[in-house]
N, C-alpha and C positions, 0 to 999 in steps of 0.2 A: 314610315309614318312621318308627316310631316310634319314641326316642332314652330308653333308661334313666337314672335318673339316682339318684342320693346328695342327701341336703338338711341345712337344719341346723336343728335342733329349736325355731325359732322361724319356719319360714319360711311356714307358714299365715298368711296375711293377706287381706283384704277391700280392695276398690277403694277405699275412702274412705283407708288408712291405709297404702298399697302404696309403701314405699319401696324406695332403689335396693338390686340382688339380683349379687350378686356371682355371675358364672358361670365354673365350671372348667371348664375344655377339655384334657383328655391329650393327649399325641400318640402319633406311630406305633408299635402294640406295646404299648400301655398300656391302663388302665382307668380306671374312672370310681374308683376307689381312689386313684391313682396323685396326684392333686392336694386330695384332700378333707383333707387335714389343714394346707392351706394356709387355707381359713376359719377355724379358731378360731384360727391361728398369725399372721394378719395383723393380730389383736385391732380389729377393726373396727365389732363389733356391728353387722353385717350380716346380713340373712337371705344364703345362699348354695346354691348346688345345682351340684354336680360331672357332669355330663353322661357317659355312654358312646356312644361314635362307635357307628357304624351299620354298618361292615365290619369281621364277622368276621375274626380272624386264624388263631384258635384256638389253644391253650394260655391261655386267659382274657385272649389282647390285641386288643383292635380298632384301624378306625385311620376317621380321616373321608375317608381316599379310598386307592385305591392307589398307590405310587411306578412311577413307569415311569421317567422320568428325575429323576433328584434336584434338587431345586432348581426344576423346572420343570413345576408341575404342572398335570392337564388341566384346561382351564377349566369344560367341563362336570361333568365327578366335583366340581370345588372346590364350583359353581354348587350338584348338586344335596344336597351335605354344609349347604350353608349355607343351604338351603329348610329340608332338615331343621331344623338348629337354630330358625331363624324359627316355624317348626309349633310346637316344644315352648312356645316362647317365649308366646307366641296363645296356644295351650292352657292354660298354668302358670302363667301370670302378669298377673294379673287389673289392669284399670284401666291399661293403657299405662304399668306400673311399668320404668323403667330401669332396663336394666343395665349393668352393668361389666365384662367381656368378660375372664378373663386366660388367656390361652392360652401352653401350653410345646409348643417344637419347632411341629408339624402343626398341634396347639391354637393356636398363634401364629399362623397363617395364619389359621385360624378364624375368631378373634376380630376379623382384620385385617377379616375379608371382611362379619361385620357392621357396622363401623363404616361401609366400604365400599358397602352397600347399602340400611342403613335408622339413618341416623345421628341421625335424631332420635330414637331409643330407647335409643343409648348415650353413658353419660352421662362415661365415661372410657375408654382402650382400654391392657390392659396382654400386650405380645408378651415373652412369655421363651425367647431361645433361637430365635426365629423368623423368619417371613422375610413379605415380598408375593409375589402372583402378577402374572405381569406384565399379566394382558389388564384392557381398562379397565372397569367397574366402575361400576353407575346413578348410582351419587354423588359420583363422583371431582371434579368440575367443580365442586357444592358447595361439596366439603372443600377446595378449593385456597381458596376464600372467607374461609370461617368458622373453618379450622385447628383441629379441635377437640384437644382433650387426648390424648396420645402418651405412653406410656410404653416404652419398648425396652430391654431388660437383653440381654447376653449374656457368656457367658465368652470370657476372649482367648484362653485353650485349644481353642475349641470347634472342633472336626473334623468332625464330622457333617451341620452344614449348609453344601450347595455355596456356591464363593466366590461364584459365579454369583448364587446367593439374594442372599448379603448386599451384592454393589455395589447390586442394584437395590433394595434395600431402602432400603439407605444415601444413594439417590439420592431414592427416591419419596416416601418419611416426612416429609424436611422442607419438601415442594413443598406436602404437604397435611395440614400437622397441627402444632401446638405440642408440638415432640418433645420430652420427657427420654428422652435415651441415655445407658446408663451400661456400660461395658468392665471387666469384672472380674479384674483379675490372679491369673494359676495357676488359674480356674475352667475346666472342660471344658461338655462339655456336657451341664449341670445348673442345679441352682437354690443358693445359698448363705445365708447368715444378713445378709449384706450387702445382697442384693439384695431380700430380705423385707421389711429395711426402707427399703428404696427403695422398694419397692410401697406401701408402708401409710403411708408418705408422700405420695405421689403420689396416690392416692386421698381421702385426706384432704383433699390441695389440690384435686383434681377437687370432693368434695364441698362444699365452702368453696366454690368459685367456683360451681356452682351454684345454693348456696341466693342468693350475693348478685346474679347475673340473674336469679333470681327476684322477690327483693323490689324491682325495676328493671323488672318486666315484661316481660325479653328473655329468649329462649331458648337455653338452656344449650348 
């Protein structure tokens, strides 16, 4: 299937000069609208491309799978949401350019699920508002290794996503990743001025830490 997307007006580039691509993931009900004003707002000087899920919702929302049980979703729909993205990925983004995953709510699972399956292509993983899926995942055994870079925001308001998501969330993240978690007071479930720049922090540090395993010869 193939996945619409939003971009940002420098994000044409060539394999010789392919740096890392900031990618937005919506979640349920949402669009590929819905997060695109988070590139120029994390002042990054990123190329970036906002993605639209691949199920129709209709009234202009998609979603990357459908909810049956909240909290708990099917591993096949999660599996084939996340080929999709992989496809666009192949397709769009030339020379094994990295990217940086940030997904809200659904999108937070996304984002999760590529770090999850092809983690030498992400070079930071940022969940807002989101959660894991519990079934285990090609790269889990890896990441318990190598811990890569975690970022998790959520609001201490937030109602929308089951408790269920977040123990096992709260369980899994620090098994297999150098987690920053950050709990935002009075926030529901959203994104705030606080947590943006928590993101564009943290990315920054992601970026920093890999250009220095690079000029070390280790991989990021």
């Amino acid at each position: 299937m193939a996945l619409a997307d939003l971009r940002s007006d420098h994000f044409p580039f060539t394999a010789a000069d392919a740096p890392p691509v900031l990618l937005l993931l919506h979640g349920y009900g949402s669009s590929e609208h819905d997060l695109a004003g988070l590139g120029p707002a994390l002042d990054l000087d990123l190329p970036w491309a906002s993605l639209r899920a691949p199920v129709e919702l209709g009234n202009g929302g998609a979603a990357w799978l459908r909810i049956v049980t909240p909290g708990n979703p099917d591993p096949e729909s999660v599996s084939d949401a996340t080929d999709a993205i992989w496809a666009w990925i192949d397709s769009e983004l030339p020379g094994g350019a990295p990217v940086i995953p940030i997904g809200f709510s659904q999108g937070g699972l996304m984002a999760s699920q590529l770090l999850r399956t092809r983690p030498e292509r992400v070079l930071g993983t940022v969940i807002l508002g989101g959660f894991v899926q519990g079934a285990e995942q090609p790269s889990d055994e890896l990441l318990t290794a190598d811990r890569p870079l975690v970022f998790w925001g959520r609001g201490a308001n937030d109602g929308v996503i089951a408790e269920a998501a977040i123990q096992r969330t709260t369980a899994w993240l620090p098994e297999h990743s150098t987690l920053t978690e950050r709990i935002y007071p009075g926030l529901g479930h959203g994104i705030n001025r606080d947590e943006l720049a928590d993101v564009a922090a943290f990315v920054r540090a992601a970026l920093d830490r890999s250009e220095a395993l690079a000029a070390t010869g280790e991989r990021a």
